[in-house]
FIFIFI-30716 format. One record per residue (C-alpha): residue in one letter; x, y, z. Coordinates in pm, whole numbers, padded with zeros to 5 digits, always signed. Layout:
aXYZ...
This chain:
x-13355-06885+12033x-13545-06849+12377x-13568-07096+12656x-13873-07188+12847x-13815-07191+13256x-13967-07239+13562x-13961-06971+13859x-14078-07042+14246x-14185-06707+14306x-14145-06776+14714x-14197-06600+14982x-13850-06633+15157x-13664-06777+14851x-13735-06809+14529x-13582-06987+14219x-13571-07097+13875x-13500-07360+13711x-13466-07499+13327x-13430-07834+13123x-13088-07901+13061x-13109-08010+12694x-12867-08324+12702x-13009-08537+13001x-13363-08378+12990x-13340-08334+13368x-13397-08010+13488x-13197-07801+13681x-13173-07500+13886x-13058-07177+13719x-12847-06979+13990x-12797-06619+14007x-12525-06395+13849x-12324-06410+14237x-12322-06788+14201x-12681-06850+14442x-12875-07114+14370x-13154-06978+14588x-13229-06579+14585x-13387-06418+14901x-13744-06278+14816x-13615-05930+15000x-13593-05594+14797x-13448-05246+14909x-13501-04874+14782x-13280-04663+14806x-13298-04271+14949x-13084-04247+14516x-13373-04417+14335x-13187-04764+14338x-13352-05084+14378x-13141-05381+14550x-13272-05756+14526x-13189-06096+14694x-12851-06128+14910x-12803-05774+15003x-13123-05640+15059x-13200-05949+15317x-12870-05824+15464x-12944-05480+15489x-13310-05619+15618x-13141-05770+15921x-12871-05487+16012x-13233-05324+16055x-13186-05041+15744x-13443-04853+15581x-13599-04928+15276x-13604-05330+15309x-13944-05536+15281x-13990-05886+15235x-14306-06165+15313x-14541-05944+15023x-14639-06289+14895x-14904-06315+15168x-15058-06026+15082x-15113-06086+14725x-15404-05986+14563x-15486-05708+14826x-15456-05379+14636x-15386-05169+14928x-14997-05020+15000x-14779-05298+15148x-14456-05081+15215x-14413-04672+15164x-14042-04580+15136x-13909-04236+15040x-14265-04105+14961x-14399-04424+14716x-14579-04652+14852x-14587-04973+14662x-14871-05260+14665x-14790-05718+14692x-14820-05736+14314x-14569-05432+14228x-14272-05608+14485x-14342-05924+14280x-14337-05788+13985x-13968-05597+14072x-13891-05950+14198x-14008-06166+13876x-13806-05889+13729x-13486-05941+13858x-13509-06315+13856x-13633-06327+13488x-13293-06068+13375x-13084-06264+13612x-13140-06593+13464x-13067-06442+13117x-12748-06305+13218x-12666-06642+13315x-12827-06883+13012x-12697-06613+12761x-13081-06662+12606x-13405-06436+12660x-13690-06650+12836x-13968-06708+12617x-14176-06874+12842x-14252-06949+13186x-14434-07139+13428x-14480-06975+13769x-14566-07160+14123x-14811-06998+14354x-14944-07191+14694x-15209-07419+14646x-15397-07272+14867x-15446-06897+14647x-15749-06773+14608x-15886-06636+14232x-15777-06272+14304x-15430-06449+14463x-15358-06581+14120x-15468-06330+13909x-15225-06091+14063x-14974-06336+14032x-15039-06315+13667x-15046-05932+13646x-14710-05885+13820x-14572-06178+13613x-14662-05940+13291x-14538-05694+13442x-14193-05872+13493x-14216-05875+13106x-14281-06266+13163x-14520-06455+12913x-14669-06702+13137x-14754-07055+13024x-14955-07132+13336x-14955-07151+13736x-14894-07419+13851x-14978-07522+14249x-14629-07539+14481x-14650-07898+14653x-14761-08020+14254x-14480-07923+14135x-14250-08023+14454x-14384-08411+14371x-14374-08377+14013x-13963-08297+14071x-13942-08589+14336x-14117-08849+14091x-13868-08837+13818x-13620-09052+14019x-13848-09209+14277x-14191-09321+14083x-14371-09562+14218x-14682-09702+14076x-14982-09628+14295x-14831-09474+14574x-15026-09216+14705x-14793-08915+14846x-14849-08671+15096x-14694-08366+14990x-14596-08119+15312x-14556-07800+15194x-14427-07566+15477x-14232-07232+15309x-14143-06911+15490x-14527-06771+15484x-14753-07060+15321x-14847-07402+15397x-15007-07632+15161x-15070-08051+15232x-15218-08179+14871x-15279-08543+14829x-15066-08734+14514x-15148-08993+14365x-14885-09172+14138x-15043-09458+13828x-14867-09591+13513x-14704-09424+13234x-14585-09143+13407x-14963-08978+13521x-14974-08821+13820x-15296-08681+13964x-15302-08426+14249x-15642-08583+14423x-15708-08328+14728x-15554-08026+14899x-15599-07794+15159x-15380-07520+15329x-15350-07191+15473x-15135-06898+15277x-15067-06678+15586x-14925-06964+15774x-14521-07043+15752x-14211-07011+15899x-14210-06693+15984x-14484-06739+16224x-14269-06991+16373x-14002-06665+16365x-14287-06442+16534x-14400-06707+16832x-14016-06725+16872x-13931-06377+16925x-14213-06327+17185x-14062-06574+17397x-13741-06409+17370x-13923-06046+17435x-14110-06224+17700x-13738-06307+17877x-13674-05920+17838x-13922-05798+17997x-13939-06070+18287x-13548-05973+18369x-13489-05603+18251x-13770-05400+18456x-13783-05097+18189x-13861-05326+17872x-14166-05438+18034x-14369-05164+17782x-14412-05134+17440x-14063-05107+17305x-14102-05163+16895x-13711-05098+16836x-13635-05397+17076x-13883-05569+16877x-13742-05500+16580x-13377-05603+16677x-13519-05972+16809x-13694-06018+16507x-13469-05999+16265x-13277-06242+16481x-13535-06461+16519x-13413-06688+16204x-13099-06732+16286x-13174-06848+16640x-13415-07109+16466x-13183-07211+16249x-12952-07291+16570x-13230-07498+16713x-13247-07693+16388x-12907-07900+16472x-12880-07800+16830x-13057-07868+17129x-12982-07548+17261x-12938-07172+17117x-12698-06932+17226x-12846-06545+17181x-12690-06229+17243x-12841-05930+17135x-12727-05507+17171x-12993-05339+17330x-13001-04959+17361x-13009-04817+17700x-12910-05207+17853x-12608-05282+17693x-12516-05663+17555x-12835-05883+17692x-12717-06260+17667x-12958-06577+17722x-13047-06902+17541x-13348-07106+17413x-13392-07456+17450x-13513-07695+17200x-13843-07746+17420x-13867-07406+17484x-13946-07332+17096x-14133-07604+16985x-14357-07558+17339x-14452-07227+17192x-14488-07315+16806x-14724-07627+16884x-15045-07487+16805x-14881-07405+16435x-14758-07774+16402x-15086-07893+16494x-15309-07669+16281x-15082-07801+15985x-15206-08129+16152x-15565-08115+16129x-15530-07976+15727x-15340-08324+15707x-15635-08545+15859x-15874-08355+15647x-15670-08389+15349x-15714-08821+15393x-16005-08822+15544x-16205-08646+15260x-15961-08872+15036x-16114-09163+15142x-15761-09297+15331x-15619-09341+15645x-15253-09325+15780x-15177-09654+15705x-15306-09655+15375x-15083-09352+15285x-14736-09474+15073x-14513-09125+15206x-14464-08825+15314x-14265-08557+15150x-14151-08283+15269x-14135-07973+15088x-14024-07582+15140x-13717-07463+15365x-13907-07493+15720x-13981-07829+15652x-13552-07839+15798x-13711-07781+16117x-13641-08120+16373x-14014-08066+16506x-14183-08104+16165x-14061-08452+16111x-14095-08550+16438x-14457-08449+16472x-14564-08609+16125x-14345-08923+16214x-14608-08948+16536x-14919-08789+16396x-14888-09092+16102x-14893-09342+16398x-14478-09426+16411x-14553-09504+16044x-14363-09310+15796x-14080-09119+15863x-14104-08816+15634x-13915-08843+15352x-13618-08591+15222x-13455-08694+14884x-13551-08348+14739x-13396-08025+14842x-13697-07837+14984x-13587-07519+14866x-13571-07595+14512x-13791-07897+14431x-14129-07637+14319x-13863-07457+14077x-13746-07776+13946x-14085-07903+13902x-14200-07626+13691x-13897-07619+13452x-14069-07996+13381x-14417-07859+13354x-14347-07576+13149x-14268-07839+12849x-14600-08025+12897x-14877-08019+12655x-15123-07828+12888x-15505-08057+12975x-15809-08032+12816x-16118-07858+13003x-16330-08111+13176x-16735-08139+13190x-16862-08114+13451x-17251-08281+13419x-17414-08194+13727x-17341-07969+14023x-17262-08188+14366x-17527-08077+14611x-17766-08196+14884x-18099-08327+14843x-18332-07987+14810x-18416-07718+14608x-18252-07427+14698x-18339-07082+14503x-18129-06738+14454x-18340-06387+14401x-18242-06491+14073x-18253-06889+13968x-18362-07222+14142x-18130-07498+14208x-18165-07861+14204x-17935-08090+14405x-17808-08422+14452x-17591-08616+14623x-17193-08635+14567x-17061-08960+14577x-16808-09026+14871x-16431-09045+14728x-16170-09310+14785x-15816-09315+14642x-15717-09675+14831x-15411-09766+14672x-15366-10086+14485x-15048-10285+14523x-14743-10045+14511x-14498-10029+14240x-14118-10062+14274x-13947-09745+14276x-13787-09644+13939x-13623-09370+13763x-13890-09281+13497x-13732-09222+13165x-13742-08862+13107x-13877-08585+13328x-14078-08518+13040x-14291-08845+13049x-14467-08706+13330x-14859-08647+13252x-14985-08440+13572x-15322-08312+13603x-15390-08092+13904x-15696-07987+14147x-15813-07671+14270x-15854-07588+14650x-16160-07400+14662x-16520-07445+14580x-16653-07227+14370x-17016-07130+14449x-17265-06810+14386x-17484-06638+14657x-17854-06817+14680x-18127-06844+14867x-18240-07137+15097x-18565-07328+15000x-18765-07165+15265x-18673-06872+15148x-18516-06758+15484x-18152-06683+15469x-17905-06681+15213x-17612-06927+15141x-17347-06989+14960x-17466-07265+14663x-17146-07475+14552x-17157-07460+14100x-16803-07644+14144x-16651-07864+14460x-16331-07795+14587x-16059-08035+14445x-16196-08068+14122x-15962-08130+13875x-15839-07797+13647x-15931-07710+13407x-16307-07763+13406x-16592-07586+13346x-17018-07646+13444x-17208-07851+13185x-17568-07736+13300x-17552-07379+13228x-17820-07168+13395x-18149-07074+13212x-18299-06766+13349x-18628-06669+13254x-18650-06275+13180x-18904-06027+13083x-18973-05977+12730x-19079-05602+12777x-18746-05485+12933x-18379-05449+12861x-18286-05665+13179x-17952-05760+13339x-17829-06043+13572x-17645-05988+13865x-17406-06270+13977x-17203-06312+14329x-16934-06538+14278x-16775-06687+14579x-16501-06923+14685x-16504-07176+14966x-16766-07363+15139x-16857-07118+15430x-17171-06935+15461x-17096-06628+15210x-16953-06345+15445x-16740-06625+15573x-16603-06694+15169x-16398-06512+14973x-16666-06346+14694x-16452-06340+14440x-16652-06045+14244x-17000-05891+14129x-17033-06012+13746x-17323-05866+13527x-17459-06031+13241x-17574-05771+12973x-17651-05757+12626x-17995-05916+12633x-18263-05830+12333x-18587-05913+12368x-18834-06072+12074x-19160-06071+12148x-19255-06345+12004x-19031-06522+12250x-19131-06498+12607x-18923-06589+12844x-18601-06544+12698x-18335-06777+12774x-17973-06657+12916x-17738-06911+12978x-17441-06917+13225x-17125-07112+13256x-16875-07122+13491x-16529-07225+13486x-16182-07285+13679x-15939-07205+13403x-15543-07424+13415x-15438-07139+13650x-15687-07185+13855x-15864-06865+13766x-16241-06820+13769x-16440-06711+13428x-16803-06598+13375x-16968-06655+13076x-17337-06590+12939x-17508-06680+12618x-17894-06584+12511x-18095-06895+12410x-17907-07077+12112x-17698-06806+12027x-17294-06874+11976x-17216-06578+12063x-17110-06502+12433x-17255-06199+12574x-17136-05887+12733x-17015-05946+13131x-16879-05683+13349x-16732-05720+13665x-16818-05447+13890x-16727-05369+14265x-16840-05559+14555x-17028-05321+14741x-16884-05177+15069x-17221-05313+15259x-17233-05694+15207x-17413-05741+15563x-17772-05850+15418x-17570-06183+15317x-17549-06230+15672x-17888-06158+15825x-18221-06326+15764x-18372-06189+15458x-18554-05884+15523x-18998-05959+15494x-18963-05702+15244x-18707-05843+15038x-18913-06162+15028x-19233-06218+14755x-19543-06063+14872x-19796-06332+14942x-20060-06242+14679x-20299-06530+14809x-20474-06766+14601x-20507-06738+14193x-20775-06861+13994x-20771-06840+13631x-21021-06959+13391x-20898-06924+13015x-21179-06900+12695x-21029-06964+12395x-21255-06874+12090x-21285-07185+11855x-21502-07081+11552x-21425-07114+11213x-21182-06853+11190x-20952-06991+11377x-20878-07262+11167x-20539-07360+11175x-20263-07178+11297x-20443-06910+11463x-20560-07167+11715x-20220-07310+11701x-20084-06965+11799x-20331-06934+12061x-20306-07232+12213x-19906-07213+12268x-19956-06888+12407x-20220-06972+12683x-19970-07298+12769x-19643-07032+12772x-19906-06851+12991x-19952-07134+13249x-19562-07193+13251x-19559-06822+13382x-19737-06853+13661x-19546-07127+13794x-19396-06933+14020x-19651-06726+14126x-19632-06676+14551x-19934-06862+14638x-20179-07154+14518x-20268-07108+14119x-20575-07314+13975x-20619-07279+13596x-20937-07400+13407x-20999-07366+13018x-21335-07341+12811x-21351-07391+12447x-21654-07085+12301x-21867-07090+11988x-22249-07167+11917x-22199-07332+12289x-21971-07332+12585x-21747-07657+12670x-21539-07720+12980x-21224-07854+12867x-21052-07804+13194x-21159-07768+13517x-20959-07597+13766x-20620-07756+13859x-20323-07702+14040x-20196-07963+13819x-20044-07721+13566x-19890-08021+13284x-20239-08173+13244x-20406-07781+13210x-20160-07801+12906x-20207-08118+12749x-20590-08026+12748x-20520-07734+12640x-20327-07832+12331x-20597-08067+12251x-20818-07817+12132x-20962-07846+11846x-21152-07582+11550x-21527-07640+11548x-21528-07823+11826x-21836-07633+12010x-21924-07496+11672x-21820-07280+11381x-21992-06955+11442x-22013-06685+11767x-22379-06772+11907x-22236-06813+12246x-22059-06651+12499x-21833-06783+12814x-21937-06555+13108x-22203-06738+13276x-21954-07052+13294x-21646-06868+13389x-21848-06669+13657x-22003-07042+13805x-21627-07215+13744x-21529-06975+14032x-21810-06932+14234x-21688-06962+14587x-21344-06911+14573x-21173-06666+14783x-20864-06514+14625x-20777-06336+14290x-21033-06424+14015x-20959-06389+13654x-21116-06464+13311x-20935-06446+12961x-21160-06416+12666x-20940-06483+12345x-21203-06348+12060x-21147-06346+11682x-21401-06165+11477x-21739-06017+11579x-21982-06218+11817x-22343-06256+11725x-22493-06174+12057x-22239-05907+12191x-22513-05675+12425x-22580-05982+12607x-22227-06134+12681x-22164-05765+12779x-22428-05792+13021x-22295-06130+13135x-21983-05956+13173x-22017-05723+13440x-22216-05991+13685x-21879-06145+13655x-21754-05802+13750x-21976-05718+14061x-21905-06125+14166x-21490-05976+14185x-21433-06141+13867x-21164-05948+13656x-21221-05999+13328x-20967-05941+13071x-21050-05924+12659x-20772-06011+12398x-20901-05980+12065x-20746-06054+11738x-20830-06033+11358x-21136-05879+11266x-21217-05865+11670x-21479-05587+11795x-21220-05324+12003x-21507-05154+12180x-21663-05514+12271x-21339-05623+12421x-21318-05247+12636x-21682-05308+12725x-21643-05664+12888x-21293-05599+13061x-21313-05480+13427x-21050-05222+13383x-20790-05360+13648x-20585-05458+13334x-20657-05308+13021x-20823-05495+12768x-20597-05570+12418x-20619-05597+12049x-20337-05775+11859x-20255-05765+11512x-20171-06100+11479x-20239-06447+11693x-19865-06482+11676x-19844-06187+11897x-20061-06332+12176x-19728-06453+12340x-19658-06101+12463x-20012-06000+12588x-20011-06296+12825x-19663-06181+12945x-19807-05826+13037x-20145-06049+13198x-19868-06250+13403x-19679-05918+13501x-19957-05730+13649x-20079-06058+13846x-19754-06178+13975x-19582-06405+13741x-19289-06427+13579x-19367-06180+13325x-19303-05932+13511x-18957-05793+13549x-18791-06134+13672x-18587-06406+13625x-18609-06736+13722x-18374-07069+13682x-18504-07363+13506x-18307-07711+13611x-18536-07888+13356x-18326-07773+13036x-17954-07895+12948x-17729-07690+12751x-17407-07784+12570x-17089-07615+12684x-16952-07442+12470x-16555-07287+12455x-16414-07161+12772x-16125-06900+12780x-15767-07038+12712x-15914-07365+12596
């Protein structure tokens, strides 16, 4: 029989931690030498041998060869972290050896295999942070449950003993090379909700380590003349005693240092107290101002905030507690009833035996007032709702019953968004599809509708993007192309829709589906090209849509008897599919429509007002200038646009043979010396040389087979003029689609 664990893959420490069957606590799982914590160091060996925890961080500070250690920061960076003895190895291969040896390690000492396991990773990780979290964890021969966020799991361990109903917690989380502040929020029955977080995963202790050895190289080279260049072996020796000396100045107000340096000899000299924190304030205060934004976008202030917590191993040092003590107005004192070290571990050994939370809907995208559009889609936007978590009237603190009562439901740090276009179609931005601190998982009701040609095999291309920044400033999380899409041509546009989601671990996931279809189709995620600079310029004149001036359209739709029924029908739905077309057309479009039979009726003029062009146009009724061909529509359509200055079209939709067809050739061609295009579409028993005859040749004339075909001969009429049948897609905020499964739900 397996057991089911939790692991605090750290960057310093790490640990794990299981639920001891009998009190349904959990508890941490030490090592085979007895260590409840293991250093995150590993060593190779000149013999092939790889050394992890105790020993390698020893060898690391005697200053041997072979030893590397902070790789967490650099997760999800596929370049070479470390090269020893001719390999070179990347962040997600050290993890992996380290998952490794903490996954066989806890087996040696449970005497079971681990089944399952849920692994912490900073709140603050990015998509491709977490997914090689995942990748190293299989690699570890781990079968990962979920990821759950670090300061989540740090309050989920502290509530067990100290709930309190509505108490909103402020969880620091300051480890060896992360910091995360997420916002708690404590209510009945055991659910906690993680409400906001922010942080910064290459900020932690050991940039307190780093700002404290310069001061101590700056004392070098201020009192031994020949250190005052480069020396990287004398940096080397101070920083691997850089720890230790903090850890001196955590309990003493002064630090004794003595350190062998070649060609000097024994150099001796001490640190004060206000010596180090005078040189590590900027850190303290950037951890701050995360802090203030973490209430302020919470709706809360200071005093409204129950406690702090502190959380990871640099949270020990005396400034920390200090600062927050002051920064929360003399307020709360931070509070330290869990061991900072191993509360994450211990709080995923209780998540790892929780039923994991269903997907939330999202039914709108948060967004400001106007339209924005993307090369690809249009957006609408609206207003998000200000947030406020004010506490109501706080509980008394309790034990809760089991660790497993807790129901915890956790948000993500970073927006997700896609790379769009403003609405003057000047620059591009970065379009938020989900806010940052939404709670996981959850995925985008509104899926996208983009409008595509019906004559080619197109694809979409997507940018997705994290964070709020303009794009280059965001982390674009990867190029995804939707593919897969058949055409009918009885169907124009077609209809792709997209859905986004943030997945339980936090992980992104595409998905695409063609009109009503249940199937999803085919997405590949391709490179991010090395030249992403456009993003950051003002879009090129020629990338923009070429002003093609003003459009004016007059349709004739042939009403005799043979069009009785649902050749009219067909007709009629394919001149309104043909106004929807032009909708985006780059310029002003005015549409008229003429019914033609024994006479010629107006039923339109010319509008911009595209709806009421096809509500008259659906109105059209057989017979209702006549049942035979005695007339023709030329003179009309060439008086209907008299005067205008722009592109001038006509669309003759004949069906069968007209009586007087000499004459409305004749008629024809005044239209064409007046810079009238006219263009014939003829169906049924329709003359083929007539149509030639009266079309002005800029875009061929057509004969159909049948009126339910007319659909597509519009689309090639809207591609050569400028609409969107022409190879282009377009989003459509006007239609709602259902969600439909999202991976891992």
């Amino acid at each position: 029989m397996g057991v089911k664990v939790g692991i605090d893959l750290g960057t310093t420490f790490s640990a794990v931690a299981v639920i001891n069957e009998k009190t349904g606590q959990p508890n941490i799982v030490p090592n085979t030498a007895g260590e409840r914590i293991t250093p995150s160091v590993i060593q190779f060996t000149e013999n092939g041998d790889i050394i992890v925890g105790t020993e390698a961080k020893d060898a690391y500070e005697f200053g041997e060869y072979g030893c590397t250690s902070v790789f967490k920061r650099c997760m999800g960076n596929d370049e070479p972290y470390c090269t020893f003895y001719g390999k070179s190895y990347s962040s997600e291969e050290l993890s992996a050896i380290l998952l490794r040896y903490l996954k066989e390690e806890a087996e040696a000492v449970l005497h079971q295999t681990i089944d399952e396991a849920v692994v912490t990773v900073p709140a603050y990780f990015y998509h491709k942070e977490r997914g090689a979290t995942l990748r190293a964890a299989k690699r570890a021969g781990l079968n990962v449950r979920q990821l759950i966020n670090e300061p989540t799991a740090a309050a989920m361990s502290y509530g067990v003993n100290h709930w309190r109903e509505n108490a909103n917690i402020l969880v620091y989380d300051l480890g060896g090379g992360t910091f995360d502040v997420t916002l708690v929020e404590m209510k009945k029955n055991g659910q906690m909700i993680s409400k906001q977080t922010k942080g910064n995963h290459i900020l932690g202790g050991k940039d307190w380590d780093s700002s404290l050895s310069s001061l101590i190289i700056n004392k070098i080279e201020s009192e031994i003349a020949y250190y005052k260049q480069d020396h990287p072996e004398i940096e080397s020796i101070v920083a691997q005693s850089a720890e230790s000396i903090k850890k001196q100045l955590t309990t003493k107000n002064t630090a004794q240092i003595s350190l062998y340096l070649p060609e000097y000899g024994t150099y001796k000299t001490e640190i004060s107290i206000d010596d180090f924190n005078s040189v590590t304030v900027d850190l303290l205060n950037e951890t701050g101002t995360l802090c203030r934004d973490v209430l302020q976008e919470a709706g809360l202030t200071w005093e409204n905030l129950t406690d702090i917590l502190l959380v990871g191993g640099s949270t020990r040092m005396r400034q920390v507690s200090d600062y927050l003590y002051k920064l929360s107005g003399n307020r709360h004192k931070p509070l330290t009833q869990v061991n900072p070290d191993e509360a994450v571990a211990l709080g995923a050994a209780i998540q790892v035996h929780l039923p994991l939370p269903k997907y939330i809907v999202l039914s709108s995208a948060p967004s400001d007032d106007k339209d924005l559009k993307t090369a690809n889609y249009q957006f609408r936007k609206t207003k998000a709702k200000p947030k406020s978590y004010l506490p109501g009237k706080i509980g008394k603190e309790t034990a809760l019953p089991s660790a497993l009562s807790i129901v915890q439901r956790d948000v993500v740090a970073h927006a997700m968004g896609v790379i769009a276009v403003n609405q003057e179609g000047t620059a591009y931005i970065n379009k938020t599809i989900v806010p940052a601190n939404q709670t996981i998982p959850v995925k985008y009701a509104e899926s996208f509708n983009y409008y595509t040609s019906s004559y080619e095999e197109n694809e979409v291309e997507i940018y997705v993007l994290q964070g709020e920044k303009p794009p280059l400033e965001s982390e674009i999380i990867g190029k995804y192309v939707v593919s897969g899409i058949t055409h009918n041509p009885n169907e124009n546009p077609t209809i792709i829709k997209i859905q986004y989601s943030y997945d339980i671990n936090g992980m992104i996931h595409v998905q695409a589906r063609q009109g009503n279809g249940k199937s999803d189709l085919p997405i590949r995620e391709e490179g991010i090209p090395d030249d992403m600079s456009k993003y950051g310029r003002p879009i090129d004149e020629s990338e923009k849509p070429k002003k093609l001036g003003d459009l004016y359209v007059v349709m004739a739709l042939d009403v005799s008897g043979s069009m009785s029924g649902k050749p009219l029908k067909n007709a009629s739905d394919a001149m309104c599919n043909f106004i929807d077309m032009l909708s985006d057309y780059p310029g002003k479009v005015e549409i008229g429509v003429l019914a033609v039979s024994d006479r010629t009726c107006c039923v339109q003029a010319l509008t911009t007002n595209m709806e009421k062009c096809k509500k008259e146009t659906q109105s059209i009724t057989c017979g209702l200038t006549g049942y035979c061909n005695a007339a023709d529509p030329f003179d009309e359509i060439k008086n209907m646009l008299h005067g205008k200055k722009g592109k001038k079209i006509g669309i003759v939709l004949a069906d069968g043979v007209w009586e007087n067809q000499y004459d409305a050739v004749l008629r024809a061609k005044k239209c064409h010396k007046s810079e009238i295009d006219i263009i014939g579409i003829g169906f049924g028993s329709a003359d083929e040389q007539f149509l030639k005859d009266i079309s002005s040749g800029d875009i061929d004339s057509m004969m159909v087979a049948r009126s339910g075909e007319l659909t597509k001969s519009f689309g090639k009429i809207a591609q050569e003029i400028g609409g969107s049948g022409k190879k282009h897609s377009r989003f459509d905020t006007k239609q709602k689609t259902e969600t439909w499964q999202a991976p891992g739900e």
